[in-house]
C-alpha positions in Angstrom: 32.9 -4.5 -0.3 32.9 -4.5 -4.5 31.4 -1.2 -4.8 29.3 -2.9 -7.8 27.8 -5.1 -5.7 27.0 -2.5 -3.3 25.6 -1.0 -5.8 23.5 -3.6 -7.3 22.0 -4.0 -2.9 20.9 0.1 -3.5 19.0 -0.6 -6.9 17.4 -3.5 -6.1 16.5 -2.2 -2.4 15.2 1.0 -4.2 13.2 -1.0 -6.4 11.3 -3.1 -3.2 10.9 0.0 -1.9 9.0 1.3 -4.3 6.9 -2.4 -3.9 6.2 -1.2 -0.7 5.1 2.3 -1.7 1.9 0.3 -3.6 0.7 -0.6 -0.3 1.6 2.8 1.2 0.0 4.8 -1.6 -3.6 3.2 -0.6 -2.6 3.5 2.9 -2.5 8.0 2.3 -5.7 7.9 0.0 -7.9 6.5 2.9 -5.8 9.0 5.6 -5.9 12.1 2.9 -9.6 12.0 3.0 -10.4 10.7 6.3 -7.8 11.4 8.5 -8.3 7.2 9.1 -5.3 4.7 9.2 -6.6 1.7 7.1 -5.5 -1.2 9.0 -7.4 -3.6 6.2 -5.2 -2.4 3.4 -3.5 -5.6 3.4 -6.8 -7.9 3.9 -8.0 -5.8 0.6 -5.0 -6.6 -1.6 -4.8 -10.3 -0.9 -8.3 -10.2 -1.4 -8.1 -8.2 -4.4 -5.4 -10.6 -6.0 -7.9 -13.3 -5.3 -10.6 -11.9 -7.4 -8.0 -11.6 -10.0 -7.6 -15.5 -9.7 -11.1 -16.5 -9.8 -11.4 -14.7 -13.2 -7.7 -15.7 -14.8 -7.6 -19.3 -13.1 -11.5 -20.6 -12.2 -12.9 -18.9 -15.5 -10.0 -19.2 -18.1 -10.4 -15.2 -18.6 -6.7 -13.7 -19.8 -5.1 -11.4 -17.5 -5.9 -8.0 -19.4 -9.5 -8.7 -18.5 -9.5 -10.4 -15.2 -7.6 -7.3 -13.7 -9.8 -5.1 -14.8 -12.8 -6.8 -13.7 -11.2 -7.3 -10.4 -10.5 -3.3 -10.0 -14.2 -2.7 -10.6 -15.3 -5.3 -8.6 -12.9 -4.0 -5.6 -14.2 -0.3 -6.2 -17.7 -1.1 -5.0 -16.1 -3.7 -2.3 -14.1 -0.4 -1.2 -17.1 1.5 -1.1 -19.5 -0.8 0.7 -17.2 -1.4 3.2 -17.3 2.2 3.8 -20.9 2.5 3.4 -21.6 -0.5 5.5 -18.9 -0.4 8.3 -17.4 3.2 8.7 -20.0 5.8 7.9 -21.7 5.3 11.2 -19.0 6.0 12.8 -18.3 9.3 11.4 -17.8 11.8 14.0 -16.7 8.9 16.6 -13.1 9.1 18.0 -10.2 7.8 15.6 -9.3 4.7 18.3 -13.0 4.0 17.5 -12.7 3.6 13.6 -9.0 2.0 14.0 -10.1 -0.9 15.4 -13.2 -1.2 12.8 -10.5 -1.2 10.0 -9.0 -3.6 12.1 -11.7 -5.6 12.4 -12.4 -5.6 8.6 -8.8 -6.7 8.0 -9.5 -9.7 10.2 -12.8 -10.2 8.7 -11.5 -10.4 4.9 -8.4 -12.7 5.7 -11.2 -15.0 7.6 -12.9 -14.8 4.6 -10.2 -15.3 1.8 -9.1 -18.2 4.0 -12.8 -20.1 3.8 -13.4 -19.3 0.3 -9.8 -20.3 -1.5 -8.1 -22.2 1.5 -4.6 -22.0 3.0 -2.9 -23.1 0.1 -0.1 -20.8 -2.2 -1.1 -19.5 -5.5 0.6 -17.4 -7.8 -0.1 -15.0 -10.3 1.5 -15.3 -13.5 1.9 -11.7 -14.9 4.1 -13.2 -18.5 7.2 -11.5 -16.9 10.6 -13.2 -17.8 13.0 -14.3 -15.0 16.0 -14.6 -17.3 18.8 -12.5 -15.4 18.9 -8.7 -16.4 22.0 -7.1 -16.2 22.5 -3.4 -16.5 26.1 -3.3 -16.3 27.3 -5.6 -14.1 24.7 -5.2 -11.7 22.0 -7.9 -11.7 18.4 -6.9 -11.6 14.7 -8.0 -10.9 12.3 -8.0 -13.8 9.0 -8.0 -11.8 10.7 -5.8 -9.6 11.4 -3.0 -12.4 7.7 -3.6 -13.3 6.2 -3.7 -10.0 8.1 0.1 -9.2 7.3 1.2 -12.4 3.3 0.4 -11.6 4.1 2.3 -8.2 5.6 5.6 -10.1 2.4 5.7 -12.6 0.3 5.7 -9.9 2.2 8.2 -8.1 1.5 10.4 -11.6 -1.5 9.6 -11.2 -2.9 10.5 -8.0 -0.2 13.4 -7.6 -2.6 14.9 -10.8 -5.7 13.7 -9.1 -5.6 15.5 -5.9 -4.6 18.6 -7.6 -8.2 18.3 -9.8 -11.5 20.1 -8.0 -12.5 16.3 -7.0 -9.2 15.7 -5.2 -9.1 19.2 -3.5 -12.5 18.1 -2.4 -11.1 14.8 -0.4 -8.7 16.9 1.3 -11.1 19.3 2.9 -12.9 16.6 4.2 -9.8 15.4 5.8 -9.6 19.2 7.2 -12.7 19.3 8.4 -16.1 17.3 8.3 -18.2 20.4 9.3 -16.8 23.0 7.2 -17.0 20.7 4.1 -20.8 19.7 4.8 -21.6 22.8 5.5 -19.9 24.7 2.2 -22.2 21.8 0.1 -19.0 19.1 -0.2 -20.9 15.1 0.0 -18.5 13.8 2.9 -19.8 10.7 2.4 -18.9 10.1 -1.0 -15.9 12.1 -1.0 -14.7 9.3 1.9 -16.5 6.2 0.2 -14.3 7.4 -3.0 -11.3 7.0 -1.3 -11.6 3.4 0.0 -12.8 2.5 -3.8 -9.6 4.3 -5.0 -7.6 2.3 -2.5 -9.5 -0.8 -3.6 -8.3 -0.1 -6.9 -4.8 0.1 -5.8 -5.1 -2.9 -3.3 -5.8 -5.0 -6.8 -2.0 -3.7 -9.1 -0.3 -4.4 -5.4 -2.0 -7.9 -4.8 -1.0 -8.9 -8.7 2.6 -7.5 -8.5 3.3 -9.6 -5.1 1.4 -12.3 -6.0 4.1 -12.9 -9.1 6.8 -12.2 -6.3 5.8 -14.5 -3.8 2.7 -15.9 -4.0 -1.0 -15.2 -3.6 -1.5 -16.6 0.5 -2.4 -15.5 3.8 1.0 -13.8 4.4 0.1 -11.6 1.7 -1.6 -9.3 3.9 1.1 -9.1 6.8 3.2 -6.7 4.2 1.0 -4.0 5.1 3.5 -3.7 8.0 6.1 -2.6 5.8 3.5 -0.5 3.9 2.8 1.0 7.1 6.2 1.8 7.6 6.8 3.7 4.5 3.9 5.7 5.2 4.5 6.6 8.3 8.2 7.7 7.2 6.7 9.9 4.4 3.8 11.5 6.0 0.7 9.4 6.1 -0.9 12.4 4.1 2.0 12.7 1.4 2.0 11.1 -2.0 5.1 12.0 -2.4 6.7 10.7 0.7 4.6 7.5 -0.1 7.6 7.2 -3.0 10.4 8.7 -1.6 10.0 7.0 2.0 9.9 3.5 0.5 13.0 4.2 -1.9 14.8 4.8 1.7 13.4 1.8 3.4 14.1 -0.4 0.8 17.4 0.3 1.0 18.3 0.7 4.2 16.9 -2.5 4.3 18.7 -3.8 1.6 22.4 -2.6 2.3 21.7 -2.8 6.3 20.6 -6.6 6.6 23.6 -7.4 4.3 25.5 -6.7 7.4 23.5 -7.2 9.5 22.8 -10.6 8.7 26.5 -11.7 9.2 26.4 -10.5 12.5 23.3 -11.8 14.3 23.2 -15.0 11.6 20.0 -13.1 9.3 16.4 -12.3 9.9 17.6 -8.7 10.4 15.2 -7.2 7.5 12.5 -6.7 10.1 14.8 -5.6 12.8 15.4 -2.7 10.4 12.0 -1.8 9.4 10.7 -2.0 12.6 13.7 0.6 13.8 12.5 2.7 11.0 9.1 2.7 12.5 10.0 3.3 16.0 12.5 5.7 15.4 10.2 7.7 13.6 7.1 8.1 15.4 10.0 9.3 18.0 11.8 11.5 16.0 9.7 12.9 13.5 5.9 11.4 13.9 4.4 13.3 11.1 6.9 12.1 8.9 9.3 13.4 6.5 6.9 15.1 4.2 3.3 15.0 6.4 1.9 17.9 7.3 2.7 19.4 10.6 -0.2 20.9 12.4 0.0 23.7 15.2 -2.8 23.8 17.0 -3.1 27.1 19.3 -4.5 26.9 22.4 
């Protein structure tokens, strides 16, 4: 194989990856405070790149306020959700909330689907797709700004949880009791975080609705979000990033042969592998937190 083009595979894998990390970022705000899988993280950003729709394409409004709008708008969505749907169940076992999230993910594509249809939109972010070379290695524009979105908000909530706010959310995902009873609100500490993810849910639904397409199948890439966090540790920031730099690669360089082999559609083969081999392996991930408990 031309080592360039090799090389060109890694890059532009690395840079999906990191695409992936926007949905796996949200993903470990919910399970840093919570201890909660969000199974709806993919209903909320193809909900949240609607909103964005409704104010760029139904009202005329440009971009650099419709996004905006739509992040505030999907804070309080975030937070009623958890307000509405999970707060009673606080204290319930974890297979108990699960399949809440679950049914709130089916609730919101229902939703989307009544409201804007079945039909393909897309979201025009003003990003060239005149061929970038760096070298002689050809490269994705909306892919070097969609990663680049993923690494400042990597910054960003790396610094965040490191603030008296953010070292809040994580003892609430230690321990409900202690944090009530030393005067932390668990409620809004956990609301918080599904408005953060909200947030989040909105940059991820505009970057892959330029990519492919504002739809219903917007929401199924939450299985390759799911993936990456899993891989990095469901409660790691950092292995939010790292993780889906080595997915997207693998997944990259491995369906390239792959593909020749079993004649393609080896790209989920390979993340769901990832998955599997994972939870076997190494099920709190490659940078999660490994607790002992002693009995």
């Amino acid at each position: 194989m031309d080592l360039v083009f090799l090389a060109e595979l890694t890059v532009n894998g690395a840079l999906t990856g990191l695409l992936y990390s926007l949905f796996a970022i949200g993903l470990v705000l919910i399970y840093k405070s919570s201890s909660v899988p969000n199974l709806a993280q993919g209903a909320l950003t193809m909900l949240g790149a609607y909103v964005v729709l409704a104010f760029s394409h139904n009202m005329g409004l440009p971009l650099w306020v419709a996004i905006p709008l739509a992040a505030v708008i999907m804070f309080f969505v975030g937070i009623g959700i958890e307000k509405v749907a999970l707060r009673r169940l606080a204290g319930r076992p974890v297979i108990m909330i699960l399949m809440m999230t679950m049914g709130i993910d089916i609730f919101l594509r229902g939703t989307t689907l009544a409201i804007w249809g079945g039909s393909s939109r897309s979201v025009d972010l003003g990003v060239s797709y005149e061929p970038l070379f760096v070298g002689d290695m050809l490269l994705s524009r909306i892919h070097i700004v969609g990663a680049s979105v993923a690494l400042a908000l990597f910054v960003a909530f790396f610094l965040f949880f490191r603030s008296r706010l953010g070292i809040r959310l994580r003892a609430i995902s230690d321990d409900y009791m202690a944090s009530w009873s030393v005067g932390i609100s668990v409620e809004r500490g956990v609301g918080l975080s599904w408005g953060l993810a909200s947030i989040v849910a909105v940059a991820t639904g505009v970057i892959w609705g330029e990519i492919q397409g504002v739809d219903q199948s917007l929401s199924i890439l939450l299985l390759k979000g799911l993936t990456v966090a899993v891989l990095g540790g469901l409660d790691s920031i950092i292995g939010a990033i790292v993780a889906g730099i080595i997915l997207g690669i693998l997944e990259s360089v491995g369906s390239f042969y792959l593909d020749e082999i079993v004649g393609g559609g080896s790209r989920d083969l390979i993340v769901a592998a990832v998955l599997i081999l994972t939870v076997m392996i190494r099920p709190h991930g490659l940078f999660g937190r490994h607790d002992i408990e002693r009995v």
